[in-house]
PASEBA-1860 file (N, C-alpha, C; in nm, 3 decimals):
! residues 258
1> XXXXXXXX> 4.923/1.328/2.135/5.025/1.423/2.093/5.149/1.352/2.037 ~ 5.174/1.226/2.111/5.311/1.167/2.038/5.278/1.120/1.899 ~ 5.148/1.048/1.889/5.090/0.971/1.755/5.111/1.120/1.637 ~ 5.065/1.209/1.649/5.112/1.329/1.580/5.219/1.389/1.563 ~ 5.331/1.409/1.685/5.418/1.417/1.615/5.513/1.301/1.583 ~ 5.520/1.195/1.580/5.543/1.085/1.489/5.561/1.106/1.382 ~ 5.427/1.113/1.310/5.339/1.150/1.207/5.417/1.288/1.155 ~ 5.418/1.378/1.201/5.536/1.474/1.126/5.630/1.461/1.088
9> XXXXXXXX> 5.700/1.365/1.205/5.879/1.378/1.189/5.890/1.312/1.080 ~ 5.794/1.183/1.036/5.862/1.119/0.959/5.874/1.217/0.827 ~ 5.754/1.291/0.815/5.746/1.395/0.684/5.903/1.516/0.684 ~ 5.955/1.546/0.872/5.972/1.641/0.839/6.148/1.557/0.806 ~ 6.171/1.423/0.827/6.269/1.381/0.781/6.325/1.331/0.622 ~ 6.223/1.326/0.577/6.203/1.306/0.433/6.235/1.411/0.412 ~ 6.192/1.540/0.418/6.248/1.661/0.351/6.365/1.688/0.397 ~ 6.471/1.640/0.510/6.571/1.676/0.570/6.666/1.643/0.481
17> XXXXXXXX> 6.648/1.465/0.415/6.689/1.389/0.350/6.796/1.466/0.242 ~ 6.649/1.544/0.208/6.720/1.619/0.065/6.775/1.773/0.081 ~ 6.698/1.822/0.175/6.764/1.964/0.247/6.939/1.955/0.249 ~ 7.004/1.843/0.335/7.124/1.801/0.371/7.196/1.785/0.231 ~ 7.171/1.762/0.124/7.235/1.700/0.048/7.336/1.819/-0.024 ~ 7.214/1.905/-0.039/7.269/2.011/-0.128/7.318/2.142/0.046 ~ 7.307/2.095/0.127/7.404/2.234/0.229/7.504/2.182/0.237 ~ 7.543/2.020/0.220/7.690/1.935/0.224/7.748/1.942/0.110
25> XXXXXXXX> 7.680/1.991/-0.016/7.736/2.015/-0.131/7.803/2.190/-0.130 ~ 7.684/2.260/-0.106/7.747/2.362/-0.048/7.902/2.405/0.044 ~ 7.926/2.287/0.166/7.969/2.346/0.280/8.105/2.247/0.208 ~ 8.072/2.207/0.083/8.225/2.131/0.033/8.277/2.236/-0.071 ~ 8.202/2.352/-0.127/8.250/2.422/-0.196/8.379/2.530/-0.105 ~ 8.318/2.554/-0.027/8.352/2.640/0.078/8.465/2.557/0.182 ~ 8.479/2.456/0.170/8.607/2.351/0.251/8.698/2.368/0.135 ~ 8.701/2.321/0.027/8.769/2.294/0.011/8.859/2.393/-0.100
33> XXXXXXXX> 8.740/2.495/-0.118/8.869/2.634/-0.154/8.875/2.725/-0.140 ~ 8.845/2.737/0.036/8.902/2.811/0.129/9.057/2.842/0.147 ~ 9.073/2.732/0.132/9.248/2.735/0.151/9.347/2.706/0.043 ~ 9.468/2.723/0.046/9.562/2.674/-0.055/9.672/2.748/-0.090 ~ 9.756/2.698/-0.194/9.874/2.793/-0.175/9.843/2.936/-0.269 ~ 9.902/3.068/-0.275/9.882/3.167/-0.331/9.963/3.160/-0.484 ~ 10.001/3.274/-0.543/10.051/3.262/-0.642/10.222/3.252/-0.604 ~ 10.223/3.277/-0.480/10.370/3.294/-0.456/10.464/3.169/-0.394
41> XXXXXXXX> 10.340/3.075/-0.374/10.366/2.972/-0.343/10.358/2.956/-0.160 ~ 10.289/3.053/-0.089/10.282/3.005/0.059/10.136/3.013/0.069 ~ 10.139/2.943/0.210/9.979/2.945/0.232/9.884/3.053/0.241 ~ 9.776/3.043/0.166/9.655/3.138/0.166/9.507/3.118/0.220 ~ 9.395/3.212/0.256/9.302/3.149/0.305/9.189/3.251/0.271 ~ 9.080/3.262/0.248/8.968/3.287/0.193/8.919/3.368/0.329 ~ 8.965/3.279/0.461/8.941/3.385/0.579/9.024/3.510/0.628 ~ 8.952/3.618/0.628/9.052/3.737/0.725/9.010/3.744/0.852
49> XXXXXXXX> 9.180/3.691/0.914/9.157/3.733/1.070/9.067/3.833/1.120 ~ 8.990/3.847/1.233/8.920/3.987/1.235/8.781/4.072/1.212 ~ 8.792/3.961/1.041/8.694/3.973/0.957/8.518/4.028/1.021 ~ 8.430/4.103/0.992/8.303/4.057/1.020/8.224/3.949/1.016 ~ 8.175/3.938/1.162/8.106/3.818/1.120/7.984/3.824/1.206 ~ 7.875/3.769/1.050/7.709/3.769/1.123/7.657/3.645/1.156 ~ 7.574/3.667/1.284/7.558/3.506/1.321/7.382/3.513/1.321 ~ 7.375/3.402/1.284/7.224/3.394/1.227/7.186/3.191/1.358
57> XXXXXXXX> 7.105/3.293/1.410/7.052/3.133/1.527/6.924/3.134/1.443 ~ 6.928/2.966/1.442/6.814/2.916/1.389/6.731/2.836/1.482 ~ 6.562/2.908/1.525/6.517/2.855/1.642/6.372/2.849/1.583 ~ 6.250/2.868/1.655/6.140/2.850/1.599/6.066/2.914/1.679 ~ 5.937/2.903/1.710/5.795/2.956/1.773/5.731/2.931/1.854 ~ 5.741/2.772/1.826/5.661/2.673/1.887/5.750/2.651/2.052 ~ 5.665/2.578/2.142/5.728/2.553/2.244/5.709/2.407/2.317 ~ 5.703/2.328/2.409/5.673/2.216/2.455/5.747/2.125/2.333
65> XXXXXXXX> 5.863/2.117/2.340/5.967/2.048/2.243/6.120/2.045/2.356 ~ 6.106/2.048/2.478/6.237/2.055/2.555/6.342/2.149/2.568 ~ 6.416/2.157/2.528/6.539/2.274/2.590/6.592/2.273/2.402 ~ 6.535/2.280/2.293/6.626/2.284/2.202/6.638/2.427/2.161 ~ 6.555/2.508/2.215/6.587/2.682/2.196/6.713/2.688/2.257 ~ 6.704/2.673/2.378/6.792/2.712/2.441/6.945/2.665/2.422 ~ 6.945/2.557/2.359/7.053/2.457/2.275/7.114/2.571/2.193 ~ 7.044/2.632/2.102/7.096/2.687/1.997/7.163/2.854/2.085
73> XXXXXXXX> 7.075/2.882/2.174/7.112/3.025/2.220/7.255/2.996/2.309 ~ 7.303/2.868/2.392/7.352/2.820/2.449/7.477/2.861/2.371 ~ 7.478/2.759/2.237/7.597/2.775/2.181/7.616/2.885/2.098 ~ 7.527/2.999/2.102/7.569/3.095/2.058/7.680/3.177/2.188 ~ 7.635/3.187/2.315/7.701/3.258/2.389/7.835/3.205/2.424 ~ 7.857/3.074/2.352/7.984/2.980/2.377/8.089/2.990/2.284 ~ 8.036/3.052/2.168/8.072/3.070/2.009/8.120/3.224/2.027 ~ 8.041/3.308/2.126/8.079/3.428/2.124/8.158/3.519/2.287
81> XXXXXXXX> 8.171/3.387/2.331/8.193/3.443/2.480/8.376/3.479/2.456 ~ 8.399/3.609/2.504/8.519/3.665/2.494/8.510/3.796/2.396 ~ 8.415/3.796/2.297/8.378/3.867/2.175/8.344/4.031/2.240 ~ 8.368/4.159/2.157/8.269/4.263/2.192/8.138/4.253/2.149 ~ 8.021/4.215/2.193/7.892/4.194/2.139/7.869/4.328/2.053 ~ 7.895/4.442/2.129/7.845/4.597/2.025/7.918/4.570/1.861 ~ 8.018/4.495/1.837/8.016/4.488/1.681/8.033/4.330/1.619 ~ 7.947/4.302/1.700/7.813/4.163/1.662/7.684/4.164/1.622
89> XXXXXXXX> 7.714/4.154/1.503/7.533/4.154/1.438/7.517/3.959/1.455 ~ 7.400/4.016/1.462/7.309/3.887/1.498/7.131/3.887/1.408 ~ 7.103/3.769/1.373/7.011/3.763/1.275/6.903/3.611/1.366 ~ 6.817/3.625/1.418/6.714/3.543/1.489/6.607/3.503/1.411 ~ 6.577/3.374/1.391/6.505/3.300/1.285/6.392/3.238/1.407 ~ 6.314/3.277/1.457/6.207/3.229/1.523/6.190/3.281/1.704 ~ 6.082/3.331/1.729/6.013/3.389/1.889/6.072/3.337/1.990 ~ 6.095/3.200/2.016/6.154/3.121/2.134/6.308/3.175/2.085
97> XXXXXXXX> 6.373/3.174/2.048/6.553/3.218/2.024/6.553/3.385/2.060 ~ 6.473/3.474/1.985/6.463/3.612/2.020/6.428/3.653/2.167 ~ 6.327/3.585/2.187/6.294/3.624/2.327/6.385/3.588/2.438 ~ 6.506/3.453/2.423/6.595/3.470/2.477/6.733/3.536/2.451 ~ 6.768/3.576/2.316/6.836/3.645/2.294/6.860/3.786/2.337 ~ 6.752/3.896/2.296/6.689/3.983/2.335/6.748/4.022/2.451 ~ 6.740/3.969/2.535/6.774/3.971/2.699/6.920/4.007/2.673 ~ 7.009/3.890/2.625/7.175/3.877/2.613/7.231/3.981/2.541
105> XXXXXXXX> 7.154/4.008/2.416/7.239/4.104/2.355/7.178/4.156/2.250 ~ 7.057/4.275/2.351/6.998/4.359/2.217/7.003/4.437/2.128 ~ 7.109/4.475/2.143/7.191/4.613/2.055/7.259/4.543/1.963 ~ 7.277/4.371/1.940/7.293/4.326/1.800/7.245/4.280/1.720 ~ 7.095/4.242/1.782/7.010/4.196/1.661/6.972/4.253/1.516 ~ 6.989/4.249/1.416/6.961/4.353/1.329/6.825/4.242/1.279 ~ 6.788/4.164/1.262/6.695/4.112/1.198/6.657/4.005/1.295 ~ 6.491/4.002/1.298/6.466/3.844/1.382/6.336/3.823/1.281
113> XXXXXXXX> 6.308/3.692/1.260/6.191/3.627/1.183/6.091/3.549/1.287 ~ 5.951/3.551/1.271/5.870/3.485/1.278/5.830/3.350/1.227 ~ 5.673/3.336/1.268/5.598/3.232/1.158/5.748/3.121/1.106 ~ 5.798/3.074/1.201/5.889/2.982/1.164/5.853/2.847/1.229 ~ 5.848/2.784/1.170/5.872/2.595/1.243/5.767/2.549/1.248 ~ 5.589/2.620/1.184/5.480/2.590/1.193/5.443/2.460/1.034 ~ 5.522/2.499/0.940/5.522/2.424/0.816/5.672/2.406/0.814 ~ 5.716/2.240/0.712/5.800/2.242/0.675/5.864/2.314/0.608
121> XXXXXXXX> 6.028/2.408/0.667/6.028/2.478/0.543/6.059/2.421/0.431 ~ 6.066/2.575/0.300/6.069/2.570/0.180/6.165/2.627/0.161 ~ 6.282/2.610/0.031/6.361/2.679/0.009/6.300/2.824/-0.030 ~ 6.191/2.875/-0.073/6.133/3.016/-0.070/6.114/3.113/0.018 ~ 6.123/3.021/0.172/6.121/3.107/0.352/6.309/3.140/0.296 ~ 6.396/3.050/0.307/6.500/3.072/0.294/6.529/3.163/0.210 ~ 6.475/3.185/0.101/6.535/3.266/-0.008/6.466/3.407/0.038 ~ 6.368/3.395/0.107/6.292/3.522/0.188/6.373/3.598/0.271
129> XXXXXXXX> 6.436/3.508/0.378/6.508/3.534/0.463/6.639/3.610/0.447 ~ 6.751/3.534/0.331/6.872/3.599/0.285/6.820/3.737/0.224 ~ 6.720/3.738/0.131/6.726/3.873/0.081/6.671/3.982/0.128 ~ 6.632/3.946/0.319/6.622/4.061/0.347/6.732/4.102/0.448 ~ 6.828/3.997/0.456/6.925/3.983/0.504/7.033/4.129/0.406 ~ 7.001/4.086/0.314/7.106/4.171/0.196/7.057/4.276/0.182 ~ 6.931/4.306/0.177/6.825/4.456/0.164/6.880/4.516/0.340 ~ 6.939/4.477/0.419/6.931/4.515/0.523/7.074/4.595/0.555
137> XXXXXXXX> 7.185/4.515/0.470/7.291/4.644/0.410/7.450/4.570/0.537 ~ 7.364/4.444/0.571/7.443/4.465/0.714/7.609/4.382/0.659 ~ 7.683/4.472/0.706/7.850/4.433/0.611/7.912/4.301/0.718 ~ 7.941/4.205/0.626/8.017/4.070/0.695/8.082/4.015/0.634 ~ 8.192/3.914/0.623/8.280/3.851/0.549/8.280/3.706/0.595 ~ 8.187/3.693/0.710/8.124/3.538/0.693/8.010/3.495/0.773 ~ 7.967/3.439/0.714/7.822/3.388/0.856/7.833/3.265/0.897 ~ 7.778/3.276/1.010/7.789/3.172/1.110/7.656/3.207/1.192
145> XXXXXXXX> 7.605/3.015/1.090/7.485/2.999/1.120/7.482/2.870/1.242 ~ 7.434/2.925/1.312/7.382/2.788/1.431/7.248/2.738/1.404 ~ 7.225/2.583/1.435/7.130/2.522/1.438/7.163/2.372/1.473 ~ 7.017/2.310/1.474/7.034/2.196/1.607/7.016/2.053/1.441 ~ 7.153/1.989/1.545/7.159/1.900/1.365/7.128/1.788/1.441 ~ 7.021/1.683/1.353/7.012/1.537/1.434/7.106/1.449/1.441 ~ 7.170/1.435/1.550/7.204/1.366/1.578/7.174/1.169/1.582 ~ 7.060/1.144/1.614/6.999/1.045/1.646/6.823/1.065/1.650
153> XXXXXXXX> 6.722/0.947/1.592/6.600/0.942/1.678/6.620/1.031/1.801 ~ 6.654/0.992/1.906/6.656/1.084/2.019/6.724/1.192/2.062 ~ 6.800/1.244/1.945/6.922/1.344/2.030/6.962/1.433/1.881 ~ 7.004/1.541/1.941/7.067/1.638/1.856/7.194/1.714/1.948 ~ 7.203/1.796/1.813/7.333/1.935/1.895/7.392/2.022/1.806 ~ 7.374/2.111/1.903/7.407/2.270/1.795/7.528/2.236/1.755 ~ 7.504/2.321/1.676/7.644/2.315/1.511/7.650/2.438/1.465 ~ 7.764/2.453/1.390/7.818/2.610/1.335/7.796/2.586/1.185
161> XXXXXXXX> 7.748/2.630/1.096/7.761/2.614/0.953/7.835/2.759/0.884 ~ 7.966/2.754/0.862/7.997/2.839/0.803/7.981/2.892/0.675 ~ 7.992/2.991/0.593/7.911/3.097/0.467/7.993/3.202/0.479 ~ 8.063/3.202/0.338/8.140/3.307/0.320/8.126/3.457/0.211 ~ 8.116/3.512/0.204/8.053/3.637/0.113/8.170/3.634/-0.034 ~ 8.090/3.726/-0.128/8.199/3.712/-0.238/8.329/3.748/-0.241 ~ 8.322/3.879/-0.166/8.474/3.900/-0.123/8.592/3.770/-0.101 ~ 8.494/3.722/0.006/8.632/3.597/0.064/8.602/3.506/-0.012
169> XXXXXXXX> 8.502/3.475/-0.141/8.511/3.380/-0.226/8.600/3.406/-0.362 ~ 8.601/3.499/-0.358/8.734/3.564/-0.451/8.839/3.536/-0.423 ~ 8.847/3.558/-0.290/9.031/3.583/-0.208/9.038/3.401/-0.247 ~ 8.990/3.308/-0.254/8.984/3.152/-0.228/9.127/3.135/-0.300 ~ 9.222/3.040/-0.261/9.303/3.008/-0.379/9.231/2.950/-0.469 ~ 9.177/2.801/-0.403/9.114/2.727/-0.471/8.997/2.769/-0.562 ~ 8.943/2.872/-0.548/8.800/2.909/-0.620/8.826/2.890/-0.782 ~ 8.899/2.864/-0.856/8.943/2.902/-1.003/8.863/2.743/-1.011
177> XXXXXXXX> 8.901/2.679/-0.927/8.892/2.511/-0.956/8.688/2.492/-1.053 ~ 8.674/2.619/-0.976/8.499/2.586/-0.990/8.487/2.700/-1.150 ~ 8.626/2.704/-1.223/8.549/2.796/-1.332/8.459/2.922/-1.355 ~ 8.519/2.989/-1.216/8.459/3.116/-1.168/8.540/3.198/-1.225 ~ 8.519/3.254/-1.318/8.612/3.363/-1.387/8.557/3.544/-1.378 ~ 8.428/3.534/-1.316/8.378/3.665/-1.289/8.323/3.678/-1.161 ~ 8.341/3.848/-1.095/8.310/3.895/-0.963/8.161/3.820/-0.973 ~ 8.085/3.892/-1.042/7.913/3.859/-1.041/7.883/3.728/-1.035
185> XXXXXXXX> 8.006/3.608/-1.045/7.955/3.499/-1.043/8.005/3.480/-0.917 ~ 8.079/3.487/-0.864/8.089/3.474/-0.697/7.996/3.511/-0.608 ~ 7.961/3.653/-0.669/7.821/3.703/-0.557/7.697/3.625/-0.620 ~ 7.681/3.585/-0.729/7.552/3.481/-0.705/7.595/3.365/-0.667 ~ 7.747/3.359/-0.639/7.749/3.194/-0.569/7.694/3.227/-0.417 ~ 7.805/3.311/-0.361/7.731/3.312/-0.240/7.619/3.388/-0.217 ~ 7.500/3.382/-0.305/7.405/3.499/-0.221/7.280/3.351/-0.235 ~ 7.345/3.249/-0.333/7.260/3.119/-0.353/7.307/3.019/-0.197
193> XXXXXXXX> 7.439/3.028/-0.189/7.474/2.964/-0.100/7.432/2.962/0.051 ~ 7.427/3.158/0.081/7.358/3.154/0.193/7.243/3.134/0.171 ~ 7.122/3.153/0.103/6.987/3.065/0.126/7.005/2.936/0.140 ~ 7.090/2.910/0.063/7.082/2.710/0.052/7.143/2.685/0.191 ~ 7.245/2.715/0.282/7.258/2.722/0.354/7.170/2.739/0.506 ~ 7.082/2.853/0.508/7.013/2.863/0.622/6.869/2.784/0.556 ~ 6.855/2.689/0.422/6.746/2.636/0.419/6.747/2.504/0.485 ~ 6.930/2.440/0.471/6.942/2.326/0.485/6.946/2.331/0.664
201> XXXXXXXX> 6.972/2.411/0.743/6.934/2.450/0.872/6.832/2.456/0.932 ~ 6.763/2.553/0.863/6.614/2.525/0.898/6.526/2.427/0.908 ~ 6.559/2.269/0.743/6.485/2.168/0.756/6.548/2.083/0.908 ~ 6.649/2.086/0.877/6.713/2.008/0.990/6.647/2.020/1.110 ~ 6.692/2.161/1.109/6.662/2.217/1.294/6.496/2.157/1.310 ~ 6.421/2.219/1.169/6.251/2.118/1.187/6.264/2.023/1.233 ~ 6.342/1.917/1.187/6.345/1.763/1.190/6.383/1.755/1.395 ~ 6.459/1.773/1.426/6.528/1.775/1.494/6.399/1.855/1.643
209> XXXXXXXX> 6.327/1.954/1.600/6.246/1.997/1.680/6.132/1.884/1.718 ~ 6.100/1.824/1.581/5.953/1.715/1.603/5.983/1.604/1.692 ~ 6.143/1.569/1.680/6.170/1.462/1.723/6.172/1.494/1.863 ~ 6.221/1.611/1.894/6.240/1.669/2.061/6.098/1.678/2.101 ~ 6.004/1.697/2.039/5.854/1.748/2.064/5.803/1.607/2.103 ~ 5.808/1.494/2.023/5.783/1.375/2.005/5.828/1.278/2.131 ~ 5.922/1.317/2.200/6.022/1.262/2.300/5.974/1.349/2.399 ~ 5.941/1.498/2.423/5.895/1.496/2.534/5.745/1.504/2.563
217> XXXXXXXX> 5.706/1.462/2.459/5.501/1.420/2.495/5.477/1.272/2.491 ~ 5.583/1.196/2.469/5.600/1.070/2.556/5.638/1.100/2.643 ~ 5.765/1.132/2.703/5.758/1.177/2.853/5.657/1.236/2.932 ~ 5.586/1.330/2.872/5.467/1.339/2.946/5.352/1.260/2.929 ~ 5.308/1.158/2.870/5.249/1.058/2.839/5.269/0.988/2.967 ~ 5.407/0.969/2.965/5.493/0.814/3.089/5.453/0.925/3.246 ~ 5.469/1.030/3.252/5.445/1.150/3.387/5.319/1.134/3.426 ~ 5.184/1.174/3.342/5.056/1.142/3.351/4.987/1.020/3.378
225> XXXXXXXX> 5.122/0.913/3.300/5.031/0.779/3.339/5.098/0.741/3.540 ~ 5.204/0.791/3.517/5.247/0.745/3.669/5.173/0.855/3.732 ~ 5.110/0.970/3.742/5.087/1.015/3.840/4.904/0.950/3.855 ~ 4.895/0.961/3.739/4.773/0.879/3.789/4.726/0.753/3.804 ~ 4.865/0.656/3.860/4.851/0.545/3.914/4.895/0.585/4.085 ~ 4.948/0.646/4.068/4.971/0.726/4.203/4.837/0.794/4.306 ~ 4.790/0.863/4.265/4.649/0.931/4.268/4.536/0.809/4.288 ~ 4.543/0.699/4.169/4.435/0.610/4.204/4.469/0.518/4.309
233> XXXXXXXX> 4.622/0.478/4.352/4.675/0.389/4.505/4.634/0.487/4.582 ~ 4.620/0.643/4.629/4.592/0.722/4.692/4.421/0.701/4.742 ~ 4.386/0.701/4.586/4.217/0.707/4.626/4.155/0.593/4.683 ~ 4.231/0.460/4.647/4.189/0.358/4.657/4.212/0.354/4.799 ~ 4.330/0.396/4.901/4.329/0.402/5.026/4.250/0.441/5.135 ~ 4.235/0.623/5.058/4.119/0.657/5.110/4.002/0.580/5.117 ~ 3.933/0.507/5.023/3.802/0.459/4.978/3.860/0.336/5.068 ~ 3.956/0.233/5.120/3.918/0.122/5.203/3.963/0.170/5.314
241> XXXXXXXX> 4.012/0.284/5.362/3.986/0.377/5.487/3.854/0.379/5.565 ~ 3.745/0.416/5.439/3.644/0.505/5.501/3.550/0.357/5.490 ~ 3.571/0.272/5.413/3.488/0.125/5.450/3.578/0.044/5.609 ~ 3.669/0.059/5.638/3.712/-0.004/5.706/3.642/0.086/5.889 ~ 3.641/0.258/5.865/3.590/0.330/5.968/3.379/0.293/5.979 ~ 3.363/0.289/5.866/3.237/0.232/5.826/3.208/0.075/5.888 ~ 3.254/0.021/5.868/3.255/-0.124/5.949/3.306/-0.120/6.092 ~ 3.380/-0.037/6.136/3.366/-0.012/6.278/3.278/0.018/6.325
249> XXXXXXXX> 3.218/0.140/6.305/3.085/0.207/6.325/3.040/0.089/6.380 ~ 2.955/0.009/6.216/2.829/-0.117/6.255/2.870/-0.190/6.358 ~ 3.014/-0.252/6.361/3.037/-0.371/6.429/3.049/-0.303/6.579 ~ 3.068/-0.176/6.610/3.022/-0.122/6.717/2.950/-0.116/6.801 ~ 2.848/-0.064/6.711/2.693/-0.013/6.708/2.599/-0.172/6.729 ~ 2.684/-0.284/6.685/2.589/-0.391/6.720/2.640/-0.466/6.840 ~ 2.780/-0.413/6.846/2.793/-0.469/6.976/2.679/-0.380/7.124 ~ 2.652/-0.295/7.125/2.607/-0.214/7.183/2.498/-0.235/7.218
257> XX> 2.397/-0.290/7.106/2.257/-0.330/7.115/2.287/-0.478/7.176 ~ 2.341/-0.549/7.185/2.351/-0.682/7.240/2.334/-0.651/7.416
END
């Protein structure tokens, strides 16, 4: 099981490679003209206090990969603790995240996905995903996507990826900088952005799952081999037990006949 997933991660890091490139290109559009001064000359911001906001956990299907579901559901309730959940929409990208979500706060899920984390994704699951996100009508002024970013070979940790809708890409001071001179080009910025966004999440969170999967079927590799060195000092006791009661017997039994 480790020789296999090995054998994935390295595939599913190669695609991470390039996943990352373009959600950091993304998440610099959105840094850096978010903010700035207005026409009046004081500070302005692309965010409204208050604002709606949809949170989209990115989890998967699969299981025997360690606690990284629970990573992502973790920092959702940490992200939202103090919040009214009843006007919290929430959007669940894979069975292990829903099924613990579900429990916490079912009256906000408006969307949960399947069939996730079995293939590397594709930016086409992603582009699947946002537009039924948008067919679904649900009103927000930013998303906030969680998912588990690698950290290291051995380690990760949930992260917030923020995504802002056209509205608040309008309000941007800075947005002029990008030669956006029409509404319709804002809403295909962000309706590209959130796919590119929950795609560059998704490869990650993949990457990040194989490696957790990979780490704990060596651990159970290292569990199995100690218990069954354990088991065989056990048997081996028994077995010079029952030669040692066995040689009593004879050496008994011949004292007897003497």
């Amino acid at each position: 099981m480790k020789m296999i997933a090995t054998t994935k991660l390295n595939k599913a890091q190669e695609a991470m490679k390039t996943a990352k490139l373009y959600g950091e290109t993304t998440g610099q559009i959105f840094t850096e003209s978010e903010t700035g001064k207005s026409a009046e000359g004081e500070e302005a911001s692309a965010v409204v206090p208050g604002g709606k906001t949809l949170w989209i956990v990115a989890s998967s299907d699969k299981g025997l990969c360690g606690g990284i579901h629970s990573s992502v559901t973790k920092k959702w309730r940490k992200e939202t603790a103090g919040l009214d959940l009843q006007d919290t929409s929430l959007v669940i990208l894979g069975d292990k995240g829903k099924a613990q979500l579900s429990r916490l706060a079912p009256k906000s899920i408006v969307l949960s996905f399947n069939q996730v984390g079995k293939q590397i994704p594709t930016f086409n699951d992603a582009l699947a995903i946002a537009e039924l996100i948008e067919d679904s009508k649900t009103e927000f002024e930013k998303v906030n996507l969680i998912y588990n970013k690698v950290m290291s070979a051995i380690s990760y940790e949930a992260v917030v990826m923020e995504v802002y809708n056209a509205a608040a890409l309008n309000k941007a001071p800075k947005i002029a900088a990008y030669e956006i001179e029409e509404d319709t080009y804002a809403a295909d910025l962000a309706d590209f952005a959130l796919a590119n966004s929950i795609y560059a999440a998704l490869v990650e969170g993949h990457a990040a799952e194989i490696s957790a999967r990979r780490n704990a079927m060596d651990n159970a590799s290292k569990n199995a081999g100690d218990m069954m060195g354990k088991l065989q000092m056990q048997f081996n006791r028994m077995r010079q037990s029952q030669i040692t009661n066995d040689l009593v017997d004879i050496v008994t039994g011949a004292n007897a006949l003497e």
